[in-house]
C-alpha positions as a Markdown table, in Angstrom:
| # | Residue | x | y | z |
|---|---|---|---|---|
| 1 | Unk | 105.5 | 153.9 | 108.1 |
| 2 | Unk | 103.9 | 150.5 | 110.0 |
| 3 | Unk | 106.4 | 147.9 | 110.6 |
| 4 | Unk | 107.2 | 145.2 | 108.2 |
| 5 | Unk | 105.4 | 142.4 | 110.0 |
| 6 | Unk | 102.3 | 144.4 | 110.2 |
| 7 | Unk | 102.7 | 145.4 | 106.1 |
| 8 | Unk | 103.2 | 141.4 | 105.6 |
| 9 | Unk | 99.5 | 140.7 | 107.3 |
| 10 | Unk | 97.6 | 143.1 | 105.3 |
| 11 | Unk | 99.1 | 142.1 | 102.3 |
| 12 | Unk | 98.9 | 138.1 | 103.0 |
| 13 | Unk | 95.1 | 138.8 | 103.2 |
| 14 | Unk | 94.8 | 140.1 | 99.9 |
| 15 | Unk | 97.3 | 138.4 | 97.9 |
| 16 | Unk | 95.2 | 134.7 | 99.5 |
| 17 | Unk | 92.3 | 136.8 | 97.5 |
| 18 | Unk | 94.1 | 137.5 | 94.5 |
| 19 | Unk | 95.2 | 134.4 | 94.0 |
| 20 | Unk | 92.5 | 132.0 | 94.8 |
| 21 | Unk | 90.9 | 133.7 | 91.6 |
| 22 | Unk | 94.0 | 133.3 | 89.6 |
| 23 | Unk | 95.5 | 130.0 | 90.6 |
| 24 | Unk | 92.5 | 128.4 | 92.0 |
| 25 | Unk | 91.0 | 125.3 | 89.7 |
| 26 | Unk | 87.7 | 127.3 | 89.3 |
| 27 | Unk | 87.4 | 128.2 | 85.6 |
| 28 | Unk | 84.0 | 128.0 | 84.8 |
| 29 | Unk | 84.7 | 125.5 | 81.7 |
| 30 | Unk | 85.1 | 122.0 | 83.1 |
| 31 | Unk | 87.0 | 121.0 | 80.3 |
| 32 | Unk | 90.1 | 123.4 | 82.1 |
| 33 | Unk | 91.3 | 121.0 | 85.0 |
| 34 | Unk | 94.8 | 122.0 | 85.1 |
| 35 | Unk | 96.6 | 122.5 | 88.4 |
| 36 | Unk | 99.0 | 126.2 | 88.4 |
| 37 | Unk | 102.3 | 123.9 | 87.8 |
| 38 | Unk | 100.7 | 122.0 | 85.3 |
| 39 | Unk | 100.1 | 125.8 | 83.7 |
| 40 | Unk | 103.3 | 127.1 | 84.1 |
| 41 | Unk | 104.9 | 124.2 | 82.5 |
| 42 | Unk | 102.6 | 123.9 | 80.0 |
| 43 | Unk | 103.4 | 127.5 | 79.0 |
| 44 | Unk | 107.1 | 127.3 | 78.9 |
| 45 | Unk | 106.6 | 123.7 | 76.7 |
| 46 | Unk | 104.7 | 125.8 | 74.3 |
| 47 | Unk | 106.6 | 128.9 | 74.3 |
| 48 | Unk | 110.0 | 126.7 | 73.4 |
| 49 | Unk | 108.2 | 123.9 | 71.4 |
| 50 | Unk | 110.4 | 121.8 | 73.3 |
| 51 | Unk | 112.1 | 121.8 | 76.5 |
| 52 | Unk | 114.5 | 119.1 | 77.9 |
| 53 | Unk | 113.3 | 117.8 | 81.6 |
| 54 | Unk | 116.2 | 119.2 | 83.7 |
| 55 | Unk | 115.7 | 122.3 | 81.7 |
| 56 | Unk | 111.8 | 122.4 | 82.9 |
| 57 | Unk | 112.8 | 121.8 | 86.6 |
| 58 | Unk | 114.9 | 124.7 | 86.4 |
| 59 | Unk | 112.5 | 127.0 | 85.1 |
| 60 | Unk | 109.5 | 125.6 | 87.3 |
| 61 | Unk | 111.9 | 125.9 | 90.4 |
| 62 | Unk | 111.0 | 122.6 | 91.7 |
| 63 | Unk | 113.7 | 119.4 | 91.9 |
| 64 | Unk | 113.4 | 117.3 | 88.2 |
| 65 | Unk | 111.7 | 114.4 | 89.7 |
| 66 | Unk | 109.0 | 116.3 | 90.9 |
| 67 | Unk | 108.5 | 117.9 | 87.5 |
| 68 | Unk | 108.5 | 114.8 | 85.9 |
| 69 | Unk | 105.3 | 113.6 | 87.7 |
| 70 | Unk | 104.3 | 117.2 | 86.5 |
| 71 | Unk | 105.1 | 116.4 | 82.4 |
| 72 | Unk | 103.5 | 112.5 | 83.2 |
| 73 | Unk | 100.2 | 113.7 | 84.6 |
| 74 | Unk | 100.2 | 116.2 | 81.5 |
| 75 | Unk | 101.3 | 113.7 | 79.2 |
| 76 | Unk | 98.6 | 111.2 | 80.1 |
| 77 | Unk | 95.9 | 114.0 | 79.7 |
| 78 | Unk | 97.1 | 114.4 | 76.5 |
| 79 | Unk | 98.8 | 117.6 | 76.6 |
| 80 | Unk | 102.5 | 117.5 | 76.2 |
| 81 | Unk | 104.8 | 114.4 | 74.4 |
| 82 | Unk | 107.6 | 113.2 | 75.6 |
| 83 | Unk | 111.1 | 111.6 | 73.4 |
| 84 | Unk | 114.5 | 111.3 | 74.6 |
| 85 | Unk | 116.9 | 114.1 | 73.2 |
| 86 | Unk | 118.7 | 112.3 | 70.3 |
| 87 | Unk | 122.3 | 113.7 | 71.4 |
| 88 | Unk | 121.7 | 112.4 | 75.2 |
| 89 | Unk | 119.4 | 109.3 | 75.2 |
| 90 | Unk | 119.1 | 109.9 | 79.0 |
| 91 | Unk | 117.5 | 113.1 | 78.8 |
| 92 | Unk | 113.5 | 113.3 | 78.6 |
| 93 | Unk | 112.5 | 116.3 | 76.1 |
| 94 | Unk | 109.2 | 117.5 | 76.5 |
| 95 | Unk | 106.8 | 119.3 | 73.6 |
| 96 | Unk | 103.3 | 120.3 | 73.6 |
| 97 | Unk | 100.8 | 118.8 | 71.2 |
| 98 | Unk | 98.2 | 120.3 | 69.2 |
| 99 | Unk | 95.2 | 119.9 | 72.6 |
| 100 | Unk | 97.9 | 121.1 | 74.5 |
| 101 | Unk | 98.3 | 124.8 | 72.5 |
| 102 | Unk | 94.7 | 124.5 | 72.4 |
| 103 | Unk | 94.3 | 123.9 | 76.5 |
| 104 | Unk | 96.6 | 126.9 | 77.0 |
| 105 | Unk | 94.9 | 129.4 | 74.3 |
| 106 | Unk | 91.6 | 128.4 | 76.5 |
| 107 | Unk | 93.2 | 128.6 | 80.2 |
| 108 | Unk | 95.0 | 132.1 | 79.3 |
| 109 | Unk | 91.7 | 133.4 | 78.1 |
| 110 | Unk | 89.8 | 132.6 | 81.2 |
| 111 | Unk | 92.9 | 133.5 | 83.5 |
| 112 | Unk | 93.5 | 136.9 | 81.5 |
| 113 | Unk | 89.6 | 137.7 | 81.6 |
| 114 | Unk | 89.8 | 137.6 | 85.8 |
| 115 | Unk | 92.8 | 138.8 | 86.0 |
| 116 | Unk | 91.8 | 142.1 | 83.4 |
| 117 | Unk | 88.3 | 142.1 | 85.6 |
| 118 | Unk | 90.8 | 143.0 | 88.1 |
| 119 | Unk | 93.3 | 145.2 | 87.1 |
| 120 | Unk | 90.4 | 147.4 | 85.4 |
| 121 | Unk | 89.8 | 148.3 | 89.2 |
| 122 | Unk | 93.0 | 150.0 | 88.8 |
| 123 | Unk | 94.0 | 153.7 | 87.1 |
| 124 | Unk | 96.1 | 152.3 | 84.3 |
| 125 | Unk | 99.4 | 154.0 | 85.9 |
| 126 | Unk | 98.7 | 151.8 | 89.2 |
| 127 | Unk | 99.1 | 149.3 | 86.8 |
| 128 | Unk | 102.0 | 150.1 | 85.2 |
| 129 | Unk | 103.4 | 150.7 | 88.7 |
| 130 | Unk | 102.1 | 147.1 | 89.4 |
| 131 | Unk | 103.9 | 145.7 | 87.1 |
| 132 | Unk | 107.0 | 147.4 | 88.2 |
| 133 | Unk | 107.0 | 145.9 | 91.5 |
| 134 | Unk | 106.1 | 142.6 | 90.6 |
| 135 | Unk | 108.8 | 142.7 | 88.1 |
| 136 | Unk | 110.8 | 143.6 | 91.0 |
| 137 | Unk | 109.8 | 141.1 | 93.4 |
| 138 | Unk | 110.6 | 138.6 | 91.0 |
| 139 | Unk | 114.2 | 139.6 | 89.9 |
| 140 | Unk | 115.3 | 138.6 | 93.3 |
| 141 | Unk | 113.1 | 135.9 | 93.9 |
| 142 | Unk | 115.4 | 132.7 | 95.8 |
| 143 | Unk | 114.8 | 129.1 | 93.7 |
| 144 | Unk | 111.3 | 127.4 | 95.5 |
| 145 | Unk | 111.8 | 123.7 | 96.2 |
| 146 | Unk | 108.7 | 122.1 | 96.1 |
């Protein structure tokens, strides 16, 4: 078995490839200019219909005030609206609008097409394996601060 540090290297080299097609701004419809965080978050504001601020910081590991410059950029695209919760007037809530459902349907198409281009490179037990250790990986993955 090689040594940690030499497994890290090889594996640094093709995750940079892996993800340069998946997170990269490269979808071949112009119309799709959304940055990875901007995806993420705009998934979880769909997939809850709304989300209060602190609530999307949490789940996009990254301090609130740097999410909120993620909700205003999406917000001035168009993509997400923004109230204050009703029960706490200091708390932003955040919910998609109807471009912004639309904007994910069309980014999860293109991302799912090159990311199924890819796992079809793979026996379909490698990727139920796959899927095991990234659902691994991520049960212990530590908070990110961006």
């Amino acid at each position: 078995m090689r040594p940690l540090q030499a497994q890290l290297r090889e594996l640094e080299t093709y995750w940079s490839g892996v993800a340069r097609s998946l997170l990269a701004r490269r979808w071949a419809d112009p119309g799709l200019d959304l940055t990875h965080p901007q995806y993420f978050a705009l998934h979880h504001v769909c997939e809850r219909k709304t989300i209060p601020l602190p609530e999307l910081a949490q789940v996009l590991r990254m301090p609130e005030q740097n999410a909120a410059r993620v909700v205003d950029r999406m917000a001035r695209a168009g993509l997400v609206g923004t109230s204050l919760d009703p029960a706490d007037r200091r708390t932003v809530v955040v919910g998609p609008t109807s471009a912004g459902r639309e904007m994910l349907a069309r980014v999860r198409r293109a991302r799912f097409k090159e990311l199924g281009d890819m796992l079809r490179r793979l026996e379909p037990d490698e990727r139920e394996e796959l899927i095991r250790l990234f659902r691994k990986m991520a049960e212990d993955e530590p908070p990110r601060v961006e």
